[in-house]
LUMBAPA-214042 format. One record per residue: residue in three letters; x, y, z of N, C-alpha, C in turn. Coordinates in steps of 0.1 Angstrom, whole numbers, plus 5000, padded with zeros to 4 digits. Layout:
ALAXYZXYZXYZ;...
END
This chain:
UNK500949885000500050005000500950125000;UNK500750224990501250314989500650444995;UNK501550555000501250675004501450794999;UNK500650874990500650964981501751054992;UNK501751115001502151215008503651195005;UNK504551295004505851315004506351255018;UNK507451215018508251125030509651105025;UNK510451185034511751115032512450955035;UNK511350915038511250785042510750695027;UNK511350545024511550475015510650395018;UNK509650335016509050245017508750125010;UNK508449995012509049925029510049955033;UNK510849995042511249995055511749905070;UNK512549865074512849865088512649975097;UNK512150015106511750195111511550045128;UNK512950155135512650095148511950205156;UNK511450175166510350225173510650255189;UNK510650385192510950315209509950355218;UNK509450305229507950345234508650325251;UNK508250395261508950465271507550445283;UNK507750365290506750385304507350355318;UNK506350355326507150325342507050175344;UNK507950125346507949975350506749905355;UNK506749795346505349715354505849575346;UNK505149475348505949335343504849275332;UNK503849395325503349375316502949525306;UNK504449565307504449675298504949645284;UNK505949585281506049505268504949435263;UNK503949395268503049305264501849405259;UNK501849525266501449605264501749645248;UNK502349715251503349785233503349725222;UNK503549575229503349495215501949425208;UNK501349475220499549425214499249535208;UNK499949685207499449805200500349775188;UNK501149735186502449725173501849615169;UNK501549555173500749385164499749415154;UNK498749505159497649565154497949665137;UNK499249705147499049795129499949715120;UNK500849635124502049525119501949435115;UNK501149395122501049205125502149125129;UNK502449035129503248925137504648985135;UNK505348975151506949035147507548925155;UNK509048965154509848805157510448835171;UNK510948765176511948805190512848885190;UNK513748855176514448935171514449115171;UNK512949135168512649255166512249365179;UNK512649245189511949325200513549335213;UNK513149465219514349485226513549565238;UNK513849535250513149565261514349615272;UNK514749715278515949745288515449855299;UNK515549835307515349895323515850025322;UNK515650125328516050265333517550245343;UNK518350285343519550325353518650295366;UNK517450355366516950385384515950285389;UNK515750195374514650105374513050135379;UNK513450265373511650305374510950345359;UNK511550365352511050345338511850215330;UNK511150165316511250045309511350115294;UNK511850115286512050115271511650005264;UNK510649995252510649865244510349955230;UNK511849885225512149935217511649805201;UNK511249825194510649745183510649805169;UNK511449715160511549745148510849685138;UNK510049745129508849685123509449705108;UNK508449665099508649685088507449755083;UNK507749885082506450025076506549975067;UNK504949985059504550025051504450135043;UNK503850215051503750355044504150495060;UNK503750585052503750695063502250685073;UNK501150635066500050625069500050535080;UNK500650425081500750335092501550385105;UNK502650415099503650525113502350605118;UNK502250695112500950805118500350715130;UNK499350595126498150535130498750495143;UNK500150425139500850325153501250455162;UNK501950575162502450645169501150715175;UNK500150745164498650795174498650725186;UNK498350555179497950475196498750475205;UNK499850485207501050405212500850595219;UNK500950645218501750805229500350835230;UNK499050785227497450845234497250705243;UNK497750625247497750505257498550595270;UNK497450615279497750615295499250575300;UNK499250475299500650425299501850445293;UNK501750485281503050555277503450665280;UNK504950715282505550825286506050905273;UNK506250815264507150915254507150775241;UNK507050865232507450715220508250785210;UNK509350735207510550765197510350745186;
END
């Protein structure tokens, strides 16, 4: 699926993703039921999950393969208007 809109972005793509909350032991599971949705199935490989220095925030960082600019948009809407996220990269 193509995206009429200008993008310096090449599509398909690798586009890693980083999504930022406070620790809980189902925050990854979290991020990736919102990245599944616009993605679909990703590998172990693609997923990278690492603690804060103070271990009060989590990083899960996930690299997908975009389709368009239209899909970035859609996934970045959900992903930083979810309660639980702090910040998404």
């Amino acid at each position: 699926m193509s995206d009429n809109r200008e993008s310096a972005i090449q599509f398909p793509c690798d586009f890693p993703i980083k999504v930022m909350g406070r620790t809980a032991d189902d925050f990854d599971t979290l991020v990736l039921s919102i990245v599944q949705r616009h993605v679909g199935n990703l590998s172990e490989e693609s997923v990278t999950v690492r603690a804060s220095a103070g271990g009060n925030y989590v990083s899960v960082t996930v690299t997908v393969i975009a389709e368009s600019q239209h899909q970035l948009d859609n996934l970045y809407r959900e992903l930083s208007g979810h309660e639980r996220v702090v910040m998404v990269l």
